[in-house]
VEXLUM-97268 format. One line per 5 residues: number of its first residue (from 1); their letters; for each residue y, z, x of C-alpha. Coordinates in nm, 4 decimals, padded with zeros to 6 digits. Each point is the difference from the previous one (the first is absolute). Example, Ala and Ser with C-alpha at 12.3 -4.5 7.8 and 13.67 -1.06 7.14 Angstrom:
1> AS> -00.4500/00.7800/01.2300  00.3440/-00.0660/00.1370
END
This chain:
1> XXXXX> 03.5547/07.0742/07.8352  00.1157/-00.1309/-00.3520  00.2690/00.2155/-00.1573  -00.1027/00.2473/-00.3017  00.2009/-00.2224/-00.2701
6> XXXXX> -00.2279/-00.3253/00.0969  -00.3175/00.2511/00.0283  00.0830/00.0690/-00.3866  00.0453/-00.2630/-00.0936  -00.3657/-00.1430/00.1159
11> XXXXX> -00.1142/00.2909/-00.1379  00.1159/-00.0939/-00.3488  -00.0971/-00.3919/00.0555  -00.3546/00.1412/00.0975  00.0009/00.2308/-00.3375
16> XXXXX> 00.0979/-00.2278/-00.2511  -00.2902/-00.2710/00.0988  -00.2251/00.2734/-00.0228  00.1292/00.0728/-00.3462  00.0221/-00.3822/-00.0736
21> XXXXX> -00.3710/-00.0715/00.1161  -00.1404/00.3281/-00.2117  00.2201/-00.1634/-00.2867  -00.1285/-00.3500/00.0292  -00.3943/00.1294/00.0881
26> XXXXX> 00.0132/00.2148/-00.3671  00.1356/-00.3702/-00.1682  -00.2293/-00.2810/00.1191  -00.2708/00.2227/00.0129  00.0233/00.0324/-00.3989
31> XXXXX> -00.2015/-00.1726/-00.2128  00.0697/-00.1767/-00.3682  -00.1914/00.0770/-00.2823  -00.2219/-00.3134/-00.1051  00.0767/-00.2314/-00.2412
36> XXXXX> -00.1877/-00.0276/-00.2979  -00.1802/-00.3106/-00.0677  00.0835/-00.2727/-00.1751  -00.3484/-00.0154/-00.2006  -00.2928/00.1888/00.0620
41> XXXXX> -00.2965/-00.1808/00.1897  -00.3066/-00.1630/-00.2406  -00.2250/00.3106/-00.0517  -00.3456/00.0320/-00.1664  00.0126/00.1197/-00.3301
46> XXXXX> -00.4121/00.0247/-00.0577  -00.2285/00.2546/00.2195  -00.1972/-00.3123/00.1117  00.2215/-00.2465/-00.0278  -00.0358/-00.3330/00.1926
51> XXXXX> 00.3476/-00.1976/00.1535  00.0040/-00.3743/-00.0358  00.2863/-00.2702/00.0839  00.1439/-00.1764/-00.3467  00.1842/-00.2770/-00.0616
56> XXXXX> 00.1510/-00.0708/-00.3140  -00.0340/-00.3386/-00.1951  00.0365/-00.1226/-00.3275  -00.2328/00.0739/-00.2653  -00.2546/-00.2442/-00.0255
61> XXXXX> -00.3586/00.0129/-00.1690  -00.1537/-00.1212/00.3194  00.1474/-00.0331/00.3009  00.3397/00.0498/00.1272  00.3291/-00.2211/-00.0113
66> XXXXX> -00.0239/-00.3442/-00.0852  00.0570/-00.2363/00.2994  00.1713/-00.3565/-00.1188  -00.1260/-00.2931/00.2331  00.0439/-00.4115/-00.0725
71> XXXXX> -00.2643/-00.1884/00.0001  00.2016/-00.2784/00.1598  00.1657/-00.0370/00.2780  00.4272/-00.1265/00.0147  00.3439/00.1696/00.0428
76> XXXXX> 00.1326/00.2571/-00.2021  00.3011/-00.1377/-00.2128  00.0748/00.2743/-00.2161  -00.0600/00.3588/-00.0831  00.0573/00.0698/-00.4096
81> XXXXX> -00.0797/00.4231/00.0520  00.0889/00.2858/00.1999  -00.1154/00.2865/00.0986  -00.0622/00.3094/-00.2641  00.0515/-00.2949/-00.2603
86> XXXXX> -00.2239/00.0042/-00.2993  -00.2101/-00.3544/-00.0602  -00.2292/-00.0809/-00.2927  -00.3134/-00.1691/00.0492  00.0785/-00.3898/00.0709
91> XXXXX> 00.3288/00.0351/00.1128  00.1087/-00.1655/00.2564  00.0340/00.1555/00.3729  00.0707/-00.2617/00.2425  00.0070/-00.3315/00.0486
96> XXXXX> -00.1199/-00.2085/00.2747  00.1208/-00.3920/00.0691  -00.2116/-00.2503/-00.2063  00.1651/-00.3134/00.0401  -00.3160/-00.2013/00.1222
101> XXXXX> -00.2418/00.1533/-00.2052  00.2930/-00.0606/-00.2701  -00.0246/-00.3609/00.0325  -00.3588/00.0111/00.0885  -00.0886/00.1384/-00.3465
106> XXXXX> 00.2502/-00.2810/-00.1823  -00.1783/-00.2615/00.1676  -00.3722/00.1536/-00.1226  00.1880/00.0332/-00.3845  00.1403/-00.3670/00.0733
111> XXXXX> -00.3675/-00.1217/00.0462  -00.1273/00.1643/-00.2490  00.2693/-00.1010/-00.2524  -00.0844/-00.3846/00.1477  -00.3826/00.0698/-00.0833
116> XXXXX> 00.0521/00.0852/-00.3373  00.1778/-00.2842/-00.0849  -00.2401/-00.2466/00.1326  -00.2770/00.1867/-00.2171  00.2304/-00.0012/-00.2835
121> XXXXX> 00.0056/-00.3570/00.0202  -00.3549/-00.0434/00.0516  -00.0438/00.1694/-00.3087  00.2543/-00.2176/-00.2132  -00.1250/-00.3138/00.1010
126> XXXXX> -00.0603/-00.2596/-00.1717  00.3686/-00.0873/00.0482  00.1309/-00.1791/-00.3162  00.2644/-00.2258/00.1888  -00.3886/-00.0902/00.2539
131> XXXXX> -00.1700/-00.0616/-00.3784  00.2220/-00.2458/-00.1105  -00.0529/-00.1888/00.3563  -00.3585/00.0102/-00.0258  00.0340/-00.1676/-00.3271
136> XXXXX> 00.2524/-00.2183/00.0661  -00.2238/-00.1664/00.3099  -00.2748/00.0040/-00.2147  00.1582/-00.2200/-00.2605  00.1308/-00.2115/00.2547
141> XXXXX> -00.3643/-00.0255/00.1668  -00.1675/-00.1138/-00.3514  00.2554/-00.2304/-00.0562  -00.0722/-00.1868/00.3661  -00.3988/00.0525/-00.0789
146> XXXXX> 00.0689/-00.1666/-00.3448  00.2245/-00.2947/00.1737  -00.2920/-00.0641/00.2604  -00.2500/00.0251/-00.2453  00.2044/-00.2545/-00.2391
151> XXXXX> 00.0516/-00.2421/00.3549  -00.3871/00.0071/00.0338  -00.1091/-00.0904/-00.3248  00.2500/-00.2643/-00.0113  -00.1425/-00.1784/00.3358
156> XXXXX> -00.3328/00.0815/-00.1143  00.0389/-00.2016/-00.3283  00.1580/-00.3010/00.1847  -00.2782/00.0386/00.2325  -00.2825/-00.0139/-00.2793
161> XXXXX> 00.1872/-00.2997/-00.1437  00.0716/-00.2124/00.2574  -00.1769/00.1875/00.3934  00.2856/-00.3200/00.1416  00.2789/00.1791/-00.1492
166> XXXXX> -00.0569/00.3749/00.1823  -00.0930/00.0004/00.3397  -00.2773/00.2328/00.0520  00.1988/00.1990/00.2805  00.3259/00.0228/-00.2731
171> XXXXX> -00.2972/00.1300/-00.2376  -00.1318/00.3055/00.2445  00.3546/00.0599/00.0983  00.1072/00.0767/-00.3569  -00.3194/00.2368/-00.0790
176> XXXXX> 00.0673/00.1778/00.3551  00.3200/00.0495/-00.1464  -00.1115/00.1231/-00.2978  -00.2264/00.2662/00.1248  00.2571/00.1496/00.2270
181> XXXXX> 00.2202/00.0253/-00.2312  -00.2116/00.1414/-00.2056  -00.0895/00.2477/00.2486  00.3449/00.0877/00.0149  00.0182/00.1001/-00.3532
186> XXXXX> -00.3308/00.2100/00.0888  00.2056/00.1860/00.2729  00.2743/00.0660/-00.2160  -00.2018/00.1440/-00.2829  -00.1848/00.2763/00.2297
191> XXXXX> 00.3586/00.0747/00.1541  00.1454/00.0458/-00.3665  -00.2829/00.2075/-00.0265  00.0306/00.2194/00.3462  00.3255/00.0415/-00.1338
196> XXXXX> -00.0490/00.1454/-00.3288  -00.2658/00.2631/00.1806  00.2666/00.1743/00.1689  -00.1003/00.1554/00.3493  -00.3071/00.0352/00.1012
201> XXXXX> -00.1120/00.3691/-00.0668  -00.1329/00.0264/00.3517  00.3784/-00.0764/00.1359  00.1340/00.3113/-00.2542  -00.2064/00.2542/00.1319
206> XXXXX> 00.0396/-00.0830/00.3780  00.3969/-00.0415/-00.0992  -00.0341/00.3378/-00.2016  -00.1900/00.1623/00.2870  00.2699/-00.0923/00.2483
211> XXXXX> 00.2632/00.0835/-00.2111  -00.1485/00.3323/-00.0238  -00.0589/00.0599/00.3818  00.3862/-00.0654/00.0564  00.0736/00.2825/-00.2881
216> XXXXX> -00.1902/00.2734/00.2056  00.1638/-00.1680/00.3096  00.3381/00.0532/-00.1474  -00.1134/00.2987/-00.1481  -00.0785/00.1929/00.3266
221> XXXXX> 00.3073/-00.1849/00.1786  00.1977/00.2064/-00.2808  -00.1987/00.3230/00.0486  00.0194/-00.0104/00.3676  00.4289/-00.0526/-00.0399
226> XXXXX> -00.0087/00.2897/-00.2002  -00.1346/00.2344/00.2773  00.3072/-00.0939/00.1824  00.1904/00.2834/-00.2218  -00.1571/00.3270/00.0727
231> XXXXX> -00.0232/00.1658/-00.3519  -00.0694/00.4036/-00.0569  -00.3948/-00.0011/-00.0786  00.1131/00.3413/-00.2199  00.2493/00.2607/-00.1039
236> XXXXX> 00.1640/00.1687/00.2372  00.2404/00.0917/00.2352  00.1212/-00.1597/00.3523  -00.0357/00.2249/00.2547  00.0682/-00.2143/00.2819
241> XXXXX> 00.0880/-00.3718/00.0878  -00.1183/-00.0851/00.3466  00.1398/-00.3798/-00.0075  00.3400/-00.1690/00.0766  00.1491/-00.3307/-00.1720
246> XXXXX> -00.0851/-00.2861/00.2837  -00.3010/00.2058/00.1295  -00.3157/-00.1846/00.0485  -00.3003/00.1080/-00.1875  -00.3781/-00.0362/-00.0917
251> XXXXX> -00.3358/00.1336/-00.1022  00.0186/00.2572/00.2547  00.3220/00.1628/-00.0517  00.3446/00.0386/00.1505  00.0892/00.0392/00.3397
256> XXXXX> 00.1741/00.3941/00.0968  00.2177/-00.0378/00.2739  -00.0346/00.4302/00.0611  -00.3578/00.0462/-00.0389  -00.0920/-00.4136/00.1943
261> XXXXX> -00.2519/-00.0148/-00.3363  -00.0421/-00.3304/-00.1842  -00.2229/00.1564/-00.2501  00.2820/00.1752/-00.2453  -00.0081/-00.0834/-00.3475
266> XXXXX> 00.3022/-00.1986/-00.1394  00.0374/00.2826/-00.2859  -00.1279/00.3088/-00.0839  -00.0707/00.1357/-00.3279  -00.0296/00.3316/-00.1683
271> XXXXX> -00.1052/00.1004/-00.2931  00.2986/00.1197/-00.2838  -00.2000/00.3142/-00.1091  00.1141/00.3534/-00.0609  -00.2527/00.1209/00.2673
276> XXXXX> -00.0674/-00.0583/00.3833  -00.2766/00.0105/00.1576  -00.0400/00.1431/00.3470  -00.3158/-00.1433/00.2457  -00.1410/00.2529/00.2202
281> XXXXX> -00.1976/-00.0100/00.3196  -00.2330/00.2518/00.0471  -00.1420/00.0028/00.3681  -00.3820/-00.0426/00.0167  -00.0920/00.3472/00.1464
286> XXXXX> 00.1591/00.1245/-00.3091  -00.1881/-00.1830/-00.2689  -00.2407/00.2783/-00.0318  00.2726/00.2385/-00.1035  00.0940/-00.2171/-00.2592
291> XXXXX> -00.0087/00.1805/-00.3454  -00.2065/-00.1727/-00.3293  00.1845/-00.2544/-00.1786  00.0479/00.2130/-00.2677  00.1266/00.2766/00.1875
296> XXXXX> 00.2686/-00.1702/00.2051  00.3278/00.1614/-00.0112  00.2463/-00.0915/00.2528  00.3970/00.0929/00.0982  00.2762/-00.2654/00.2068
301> XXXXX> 00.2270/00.0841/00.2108  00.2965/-00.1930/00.0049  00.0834/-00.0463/00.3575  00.4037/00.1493/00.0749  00.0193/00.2096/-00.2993
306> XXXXX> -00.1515/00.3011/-00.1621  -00.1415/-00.2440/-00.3213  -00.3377/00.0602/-00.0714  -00.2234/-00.1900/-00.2749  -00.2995/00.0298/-00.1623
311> XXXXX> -00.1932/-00.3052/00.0559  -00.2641/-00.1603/-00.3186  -00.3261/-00.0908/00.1537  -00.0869/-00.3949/-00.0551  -00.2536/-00.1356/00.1831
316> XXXXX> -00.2177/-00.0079/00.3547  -00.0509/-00.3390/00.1180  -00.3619/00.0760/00.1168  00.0645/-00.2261/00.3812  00.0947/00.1677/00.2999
321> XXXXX> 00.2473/-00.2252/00.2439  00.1293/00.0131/00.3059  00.3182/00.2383/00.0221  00.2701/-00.2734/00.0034  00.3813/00.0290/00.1819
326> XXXXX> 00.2458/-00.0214/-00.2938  00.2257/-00.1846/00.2425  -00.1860/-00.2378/00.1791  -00.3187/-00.0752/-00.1347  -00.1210/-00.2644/00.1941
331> XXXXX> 00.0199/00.1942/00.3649  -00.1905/00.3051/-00.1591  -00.2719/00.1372/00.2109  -00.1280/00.3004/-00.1311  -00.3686/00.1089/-00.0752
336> XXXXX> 00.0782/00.2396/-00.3103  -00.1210/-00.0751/-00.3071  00.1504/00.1235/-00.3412  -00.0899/-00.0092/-00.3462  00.3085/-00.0963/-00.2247
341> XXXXX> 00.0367/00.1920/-00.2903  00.2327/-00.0100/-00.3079  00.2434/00.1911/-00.1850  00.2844/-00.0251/-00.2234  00.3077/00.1493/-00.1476
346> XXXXX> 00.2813/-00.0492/-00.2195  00.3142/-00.2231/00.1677  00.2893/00.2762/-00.0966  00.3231/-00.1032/00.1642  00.0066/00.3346/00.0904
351> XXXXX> -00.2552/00.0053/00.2373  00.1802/-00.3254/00.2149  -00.3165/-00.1845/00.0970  -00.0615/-00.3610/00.1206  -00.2575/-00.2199/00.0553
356> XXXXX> -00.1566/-00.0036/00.3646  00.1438/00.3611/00.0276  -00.1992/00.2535/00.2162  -00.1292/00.3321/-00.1135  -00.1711/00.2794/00.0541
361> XXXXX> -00.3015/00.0795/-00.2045  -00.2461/00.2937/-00.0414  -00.3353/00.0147/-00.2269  -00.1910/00.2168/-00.1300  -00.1700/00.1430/-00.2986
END
């Protein structure tokens, strides 16, 4: 039998964890009030009010950003802009290596320098310093015709005098002399001649027509180095630069090492406007519901915060596509169909808005 001071005692042990469980029953079993949220959930403002996804983009009178790609292929060897940096139309953006095209397109200019100068040469001729040649061998080829000539006569008068004092053989060989040299002086005239007609016009225009082929040759070798600096096809702003210096590029884009695309154009471009536009897909089964043109009204929804704008109808682009993944478009497998349509509104700094940003977007009438 326990003594009565050790029966208290577990009689007070027993009493206090009775009190101690009540105690910490009434605690846990309490419950916080709620927080309140940080913004309040998109909500319908109109009675029959459709939802579609948006995503903003720059203001644009058709279309959406503007995607830079080269239209050559080489390694990227320097990048004159950055992001959120404001370009006017034919500044540069990037540069890609051009060294062989470089020297490809001096070579075509080298050519074509080398044709011109043959044509202009053509076209000066007859050459003074060749004139006074011409003549000079033409003198010198009368005077020979005029000694042979004077040699002839002189055997032919012995001859008629005395036929034992000129062999007939000494007689031929003198007038054989004669007429060559005679036709010598004939040769020289038509070549004093040639040369006082210059070139032949037939030689200028096939000269003039190949010096013209190598000026669209260089031509196009200088128009094709050009494309090797990416220039801003308008105003506007950056929004994004998707290449690296030493990255290899081409027609089709850059490579992404997070999304494995090769398709990513080396710059995109927005527009510098006040406004922003914001591209909306409404799904297919809700194309019915879509008010009249000219009653479109519509609200956004800035997703994370309580902002809510007033959206400026634009435009529908009247072709339904496939709903695409705004992450991966190239494993999208989907068989929605939307309708984009297009609204605007004014780019207050306020508001905190970016390109490529989603929202949430409700129309009605």
């Amino acid at each position: 039998m326990p003594r009565p001071s050790v029966t208290k005692l577990l009689f007070a042990l027993a009493g206090i964890g009775v009190v101690a469980g009540v105690i910490a029953a009434i605690a846990f079993n309490r419950h916080p009030a709620p927080q309140a949220p940080l913004f309040d959930p998109a909500r319908n403002p109109y009675a029959e009010g459709i939802y579609a996804n948006g995503i903003v983009e720059s203001d644009q009178p058709n279309g959406s950003n503007v995607n830079v790609y080269p239209e050559v292929t080489g390694t990227v060897t320097e990048i004159l802009v950055q992001p959120g940096e404001r370009v006017q139309r034919g500044a540069a953006l990037l540069k890609l290596d051009d060294s062989v095209q470089r020297a490809s397109a001096e070579q075509q200019r080298a050519q074509a320098d080398a044709a011109k100068a043959l044509l202009d040469e053509l076209r000066a001729q007859p050459r003074p310093e060749s004139l006074r040649v011409a003549e000079a061998q033409l003198a010198a080829a009368e005077a020979a015709a005029k000694l042979a000539r004077d040699a002839y006569e002189k055997q032919q008068r012995g001859f008629d005098i005395d036929a034992a004092a000129v062999t007939r053989d000494a007689l031929d060989t003198a007038h054989n002399a004669w007429l060559v040299a005679d036709a010598n002086r004939a040769t020289a005239q038509r070549q004093l001649e040639l040369a006082r007609a210059g070139a032949w016009s037939f030689d200028v225009r096939n000269q003039a027509a190949q010096q013209q082929a190598f000026e669209k040759a260089a031509e196009a070798a200088n128009a094709m180095l050009a494309k090797y600096t990416l220039r801003a096809p308008a105003d506007g702003i950056v929004l994004a630069v998707n290449a690296t210096v030493g990255s290899y590029v081409g027609p089709q884009g850059a490579y992404n090492a997070y999304t494995q695309a090769s398709n990513n154009p080396l710059l995109v471009l927005g527009s510098s406007s006040a406004h922003l536009q914001v591209r909306c897909y409404v799904d297919e089964i809700l194309i019915p519901r879509l008010p009249p043109p000219d009653e479109i009204k519509a609200e956004m929804s800035i997703r994370g915060s309580k902002t809510r704008v007033s959206l400026q109808f634009v435009r529908v682009e009247p072709y339904v596509t496939p709903k695409i993944s705004l992450s991966d478009q190239r494993q999208e497998r989907v068989d929605v169909r939307v309708l984009p349509v297009i609204f605007r509104f004014a780019n207050d700094e306020s508001v905190k808005l970016y390109a490529g940003q989603l929202v949430d977007v409700y129309i009605g009438k």
